[in-house]
C-alpha positions in Angstrom: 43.7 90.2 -147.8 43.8 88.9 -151.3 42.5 85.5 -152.4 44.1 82.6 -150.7 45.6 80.2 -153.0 44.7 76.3 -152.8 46.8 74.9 -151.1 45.8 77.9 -147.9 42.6 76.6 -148.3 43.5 72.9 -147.9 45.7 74.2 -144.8 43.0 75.8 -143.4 40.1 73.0 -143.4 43.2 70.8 -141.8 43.7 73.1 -139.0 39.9 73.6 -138.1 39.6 69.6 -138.4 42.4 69.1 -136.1 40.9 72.1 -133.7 37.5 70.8 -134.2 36.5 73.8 -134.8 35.2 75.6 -137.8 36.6 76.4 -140.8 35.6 79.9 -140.7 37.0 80.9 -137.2 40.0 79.1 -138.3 40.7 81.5 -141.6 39.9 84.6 -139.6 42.4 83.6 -137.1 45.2 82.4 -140.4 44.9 85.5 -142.0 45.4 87.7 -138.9 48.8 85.8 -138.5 49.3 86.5 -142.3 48.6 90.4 -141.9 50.6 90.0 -138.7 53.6 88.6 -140.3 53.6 87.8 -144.1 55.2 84.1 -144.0 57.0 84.5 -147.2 58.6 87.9 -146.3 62.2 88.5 -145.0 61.2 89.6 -141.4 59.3 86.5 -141.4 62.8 84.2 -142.5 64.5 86.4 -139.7 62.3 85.6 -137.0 62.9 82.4 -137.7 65.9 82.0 -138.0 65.8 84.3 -134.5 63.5 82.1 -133.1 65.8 78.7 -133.6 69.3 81.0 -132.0 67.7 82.3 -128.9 66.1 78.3 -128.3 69.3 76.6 -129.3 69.6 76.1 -125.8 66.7 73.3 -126.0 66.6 72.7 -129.6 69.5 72.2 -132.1 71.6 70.0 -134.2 74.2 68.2 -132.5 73.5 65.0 -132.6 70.5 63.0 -134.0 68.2 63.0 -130.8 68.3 66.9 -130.7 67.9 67.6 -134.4 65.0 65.2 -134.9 63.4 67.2 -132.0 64.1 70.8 -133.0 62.5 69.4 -136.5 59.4 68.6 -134.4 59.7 71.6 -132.3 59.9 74.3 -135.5 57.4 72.3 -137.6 54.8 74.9 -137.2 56.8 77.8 -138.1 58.5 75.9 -140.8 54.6 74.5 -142.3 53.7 78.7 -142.6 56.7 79.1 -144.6 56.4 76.7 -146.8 52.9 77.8 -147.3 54.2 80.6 -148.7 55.6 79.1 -151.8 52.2 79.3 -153.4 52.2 82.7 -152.9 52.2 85.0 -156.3 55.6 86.4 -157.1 55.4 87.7 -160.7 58.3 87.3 -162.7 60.2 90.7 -163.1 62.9 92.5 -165.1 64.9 93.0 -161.9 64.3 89.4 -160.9 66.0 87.9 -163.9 68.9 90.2 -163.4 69.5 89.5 -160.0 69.3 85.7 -160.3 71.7 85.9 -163.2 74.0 88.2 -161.5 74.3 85.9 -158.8 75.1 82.9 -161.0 78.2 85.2 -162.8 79.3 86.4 -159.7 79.6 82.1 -158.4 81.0 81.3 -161.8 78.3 79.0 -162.2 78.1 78.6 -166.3 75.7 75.3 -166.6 73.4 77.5 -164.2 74.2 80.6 -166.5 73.6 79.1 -169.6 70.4 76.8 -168.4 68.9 80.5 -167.7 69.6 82.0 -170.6 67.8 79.1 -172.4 64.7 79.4 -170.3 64.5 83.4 -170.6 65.0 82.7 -174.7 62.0 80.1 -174.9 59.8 82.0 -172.9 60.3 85.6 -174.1 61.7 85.9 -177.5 60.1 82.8 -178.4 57.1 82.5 -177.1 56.8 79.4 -175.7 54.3 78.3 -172.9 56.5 77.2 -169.7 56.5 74.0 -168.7 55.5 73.3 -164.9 58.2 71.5 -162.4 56.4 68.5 -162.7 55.9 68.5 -165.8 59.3 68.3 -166.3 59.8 65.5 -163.8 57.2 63.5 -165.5 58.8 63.1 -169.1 57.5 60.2 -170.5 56.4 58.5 -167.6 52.9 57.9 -167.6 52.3 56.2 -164.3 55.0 56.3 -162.1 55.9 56.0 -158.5 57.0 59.0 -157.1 59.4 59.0 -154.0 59.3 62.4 -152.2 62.0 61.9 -149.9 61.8 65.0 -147.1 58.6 65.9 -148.5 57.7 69.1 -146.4 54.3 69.8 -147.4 54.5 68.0 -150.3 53.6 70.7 -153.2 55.5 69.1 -155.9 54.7 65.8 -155.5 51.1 66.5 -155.0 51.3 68.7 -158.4 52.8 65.6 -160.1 49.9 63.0 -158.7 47.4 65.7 -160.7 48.9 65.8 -163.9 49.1 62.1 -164.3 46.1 60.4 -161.7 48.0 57.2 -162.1 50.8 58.2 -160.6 51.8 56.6 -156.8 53.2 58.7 -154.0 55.4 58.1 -151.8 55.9 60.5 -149.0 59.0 60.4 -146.4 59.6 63.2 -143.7 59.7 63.3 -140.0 57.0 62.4 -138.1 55.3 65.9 -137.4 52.5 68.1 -138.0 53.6 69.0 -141.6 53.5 65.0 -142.7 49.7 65.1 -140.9 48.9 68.2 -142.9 49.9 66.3 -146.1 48.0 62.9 -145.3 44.8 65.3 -145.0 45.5 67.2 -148.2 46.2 63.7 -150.1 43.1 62.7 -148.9 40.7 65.2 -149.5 41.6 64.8 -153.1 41.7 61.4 -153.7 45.4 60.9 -154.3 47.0 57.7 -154.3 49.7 57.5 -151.7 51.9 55.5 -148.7 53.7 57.1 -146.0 57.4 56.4 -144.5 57.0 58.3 -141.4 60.9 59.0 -140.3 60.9 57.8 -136.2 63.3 58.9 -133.8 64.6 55.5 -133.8 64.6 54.8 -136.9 66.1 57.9 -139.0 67.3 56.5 -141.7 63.9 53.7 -143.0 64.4 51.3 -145.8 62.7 52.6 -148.8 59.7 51.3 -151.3 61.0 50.5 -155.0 60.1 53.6 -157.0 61.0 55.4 -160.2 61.1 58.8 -159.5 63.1 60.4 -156.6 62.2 64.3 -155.1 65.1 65.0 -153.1 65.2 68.7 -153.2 67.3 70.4 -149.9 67.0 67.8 -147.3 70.1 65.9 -147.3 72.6 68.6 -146.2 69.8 68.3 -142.8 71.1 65.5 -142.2 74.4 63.6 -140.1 74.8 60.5 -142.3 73.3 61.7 -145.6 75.1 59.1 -147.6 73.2 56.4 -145.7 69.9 58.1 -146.5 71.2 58.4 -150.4 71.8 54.9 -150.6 68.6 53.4 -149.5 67.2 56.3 -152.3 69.3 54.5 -154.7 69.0 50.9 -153.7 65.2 51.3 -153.5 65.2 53.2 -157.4 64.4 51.2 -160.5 66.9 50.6 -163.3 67.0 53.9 -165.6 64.6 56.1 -162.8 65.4 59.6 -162.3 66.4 61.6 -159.1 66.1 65.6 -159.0 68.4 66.9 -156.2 70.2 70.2 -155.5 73.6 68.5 -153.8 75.5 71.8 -154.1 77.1 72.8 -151.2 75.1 75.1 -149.0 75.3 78.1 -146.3 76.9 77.0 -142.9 74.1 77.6 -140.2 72.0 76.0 -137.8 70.6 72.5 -139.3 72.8 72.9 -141.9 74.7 69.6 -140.3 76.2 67.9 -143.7 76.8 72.1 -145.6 79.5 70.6 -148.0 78.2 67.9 -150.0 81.2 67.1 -152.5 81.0 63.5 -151.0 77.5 63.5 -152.0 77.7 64.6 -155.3 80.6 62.2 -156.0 78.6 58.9 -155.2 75.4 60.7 -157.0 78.4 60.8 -160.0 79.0 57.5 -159.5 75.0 56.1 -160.0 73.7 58.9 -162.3 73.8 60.1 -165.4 73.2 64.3 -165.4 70.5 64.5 -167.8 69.4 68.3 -167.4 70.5 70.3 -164.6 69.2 69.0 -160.7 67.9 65.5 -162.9 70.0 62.4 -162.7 69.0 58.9 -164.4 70.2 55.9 -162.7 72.4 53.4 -164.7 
């Protein structure tokens, strides 16, 4: 088993808190499941996605009561894969073809050209690559950062440690995955507030804030136009949202898969400043 990355370890010291148990019986036990089933591998996506079919029965997306519990339901599953995102993938050859490949075969030029840029900067230029959140930062040297279906948070947690002034807001459902966060935010001394989303209240009025994470949630959701304008309403003058609102696979909890009507009242509010980043007029 190779070296767990931080975010693993923080995982692990959670879960052995919550067991109150210790931390070493709990990372035995972790990376047995790991060896077991590698969380970031495609047999792992497919027993997933396996695992949500075969319990549709109980759990699925009709109507707000039954999504908000399959969210609950899958939360564990879902926290392991996310986990996975800190995993190493090393940057390959093939890689770069494939992605681009699949942005010629969609016709999607801005994507196209975006990557070209990248790949140019980086290896026939040299240049160091600039983190995610770098990037979201900009100029901002203490903003308030609104991670609106935050999952387990890893962007917005990367954010609050390149600038320590920074203020985070988190928002997701009210499940394990939002307690995992709270103890992560914790442990390091990270400056946050938490919108727990309720059963009865899916859709919560939102804190002012000038930065907005809203990364693959809103196609989750049955009135996502209500959720994007409390984001709006609650963003200051000139802040910046970073959103993927393409339109995405029809499957299970995919309620909301075309998102034109999205992307045209994002059109309406924002400016497209660099591709996924819009700046509110």
């Amino acid at each position: 088993m190779g070296a767990m990355t931080d975010i693993e370890q923080d995982f692990i010291e959670f879960v052995a808190d919550r067991n109150n148990e210790t931390v070493e019986a709990t990372r035995v036990r972790y990376e047995a499941s790991k060896a077991y089933l590698n969380f970031g591998s495609k047999e792992f996506s497919a027993h997933g996605s396996a695992n949500s079919q075969i319990l549709q029965v109980f759990f699925n997306d009709q109507s707000e009561k039954s999504l908000f519990e399959s969210y609950r339901h899958h939360a564990y599953e879902d926290m392991l894969r996310m986990l996975s995102y800190s995993f190493e993938k090393p940057a390959t050859i093939k890689g770069y073809v494939k992605t681009l490949v699949k942005a010629v075969k969609k016709g999607d030029w801005a994507k196209i050209t975006s990557f070209l840029s990248r790949f140019k900067k980086r290896h026939v230029n040299g240049e160091k690559k600039i983190s995610k959140a770098e990037w979201l930062l900009g100029a901002y040297s203490a903003p308030t950062v609104l991670d609106y279906g935050c999952g387990i948070a890893s962007l917005s947690f990367e954010m609050a440690k390149h600038s320590p002034q920074s203020k985070i807001i988190l928002v997701d459902l009210d499940t394990v995955k939002l307690d995992f966060v709270e103890f992560r935010f914790k442990k390091h001394g990270i400056s946050y507030e938490i919108v727990r989303i309720q059963e009865h209240n899916q859709y919560p009025e939102l804190p002012r804030h000038t930065i907005c994470i809203a990364t693959d949630v809103l196609e989750h959701l049955h009135e996502p136009l209500v959720a994007y304008a409390h984001i709006r309403d609650s963003m200051e003058q000139g802040g910046v949202l970073y959103g993927n609102f393409e339109n995405h696979k029809e499957e299970m909890f995919h309620v909301h898969a075309d998102m034109k009507d999205v992307r045209e009242a994002v059109a309406k509010d924002y400016d497209e400043v660099d591709r996924g980043l819009y700046q509110k007029r």
